[in-house]
C-alpha positions as CSV (number, residue, x, y, z in Angstrom):
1,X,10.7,-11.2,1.7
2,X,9.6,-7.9,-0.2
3,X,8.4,-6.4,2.4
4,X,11.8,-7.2,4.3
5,X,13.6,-5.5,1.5
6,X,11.3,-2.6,1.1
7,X,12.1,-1.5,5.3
8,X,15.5,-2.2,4.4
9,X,15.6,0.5,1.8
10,X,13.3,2.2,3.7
11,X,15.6,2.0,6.8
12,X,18.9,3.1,4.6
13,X,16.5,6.7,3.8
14,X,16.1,7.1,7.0
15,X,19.4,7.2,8.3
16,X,20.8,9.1,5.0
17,X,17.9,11.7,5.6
18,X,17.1,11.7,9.2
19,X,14.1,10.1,10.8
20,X,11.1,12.2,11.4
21,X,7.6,11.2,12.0
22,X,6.1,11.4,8.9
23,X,9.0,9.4,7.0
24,X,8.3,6.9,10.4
25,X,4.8,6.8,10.1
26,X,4.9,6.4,6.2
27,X,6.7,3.3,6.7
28,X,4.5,1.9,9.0
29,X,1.4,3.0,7.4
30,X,2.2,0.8,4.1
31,X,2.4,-2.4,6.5
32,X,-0.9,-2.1,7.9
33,X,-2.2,-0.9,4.5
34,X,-1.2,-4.7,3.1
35,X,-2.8,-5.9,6.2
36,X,-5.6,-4.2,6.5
37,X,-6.1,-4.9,2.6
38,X,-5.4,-8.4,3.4
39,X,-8.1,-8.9,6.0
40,X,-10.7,-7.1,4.0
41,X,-9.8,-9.6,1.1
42,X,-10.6,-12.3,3.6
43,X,-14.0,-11.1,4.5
44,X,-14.6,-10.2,1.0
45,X,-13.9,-13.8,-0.4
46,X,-16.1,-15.3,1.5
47,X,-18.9,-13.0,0.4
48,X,-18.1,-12.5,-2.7
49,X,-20.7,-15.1,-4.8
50,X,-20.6,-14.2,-8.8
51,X,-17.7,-13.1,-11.1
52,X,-19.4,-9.9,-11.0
53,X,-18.9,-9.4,-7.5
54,X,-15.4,-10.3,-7.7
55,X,-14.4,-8.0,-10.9
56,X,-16.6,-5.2,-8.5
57,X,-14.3,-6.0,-5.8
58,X,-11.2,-6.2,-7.4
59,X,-11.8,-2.5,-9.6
60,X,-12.3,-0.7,-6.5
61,X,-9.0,-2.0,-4.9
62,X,-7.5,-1.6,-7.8
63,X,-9.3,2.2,-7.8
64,X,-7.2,2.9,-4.4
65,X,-4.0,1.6,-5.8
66,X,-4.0,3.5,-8.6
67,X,-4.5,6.7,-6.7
68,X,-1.7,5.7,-4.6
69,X,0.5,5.3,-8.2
70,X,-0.9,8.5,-9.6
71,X,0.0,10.6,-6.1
72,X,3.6,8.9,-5.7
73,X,4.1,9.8,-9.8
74,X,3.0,13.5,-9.4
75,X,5.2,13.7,-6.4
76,X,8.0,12.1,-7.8
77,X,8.1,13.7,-10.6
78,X,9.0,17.2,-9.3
79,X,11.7,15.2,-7.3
């Protein structure tokens, strides 16, 4: 459901402001972002043996989100 919402808005941009490959391919990317974050999760659970492990596991995901969040902020800020 959010990601169903998230093309839809995504799909509205695109037709306001043209499509063009990078808009396109940005769009696409963040699906097989989730995914790929999704199956590395997978592999990672099982692996995964100590609470230490887990925080370890969950900081540097939460490393490469928050470098997403601090591009999209310094982006969008100038917008």
């Amino acid at each position: 459901m959010i990601r169903d919402e998230a093309d839809n808005r995504f799909d509205v941009l695109l037709e306001c402001y043209g499509k063009n490959n990078s808009l396109s391919a940005f769009q696409k990317s963040a699906d097989v972002t989730v995914q790929l974050m999704q199956e590395s999760f997978f592999i990672l659970k099982k692996k995964a043996e100590t609470p230490e492990q887990k925080d370890e596991i969950k900081a540097a995901f939460n490393a490469q989100i928050s470098y997403i969040i601090a591009c999209y902020n310094r982006f969008f800020d100038s917008l």
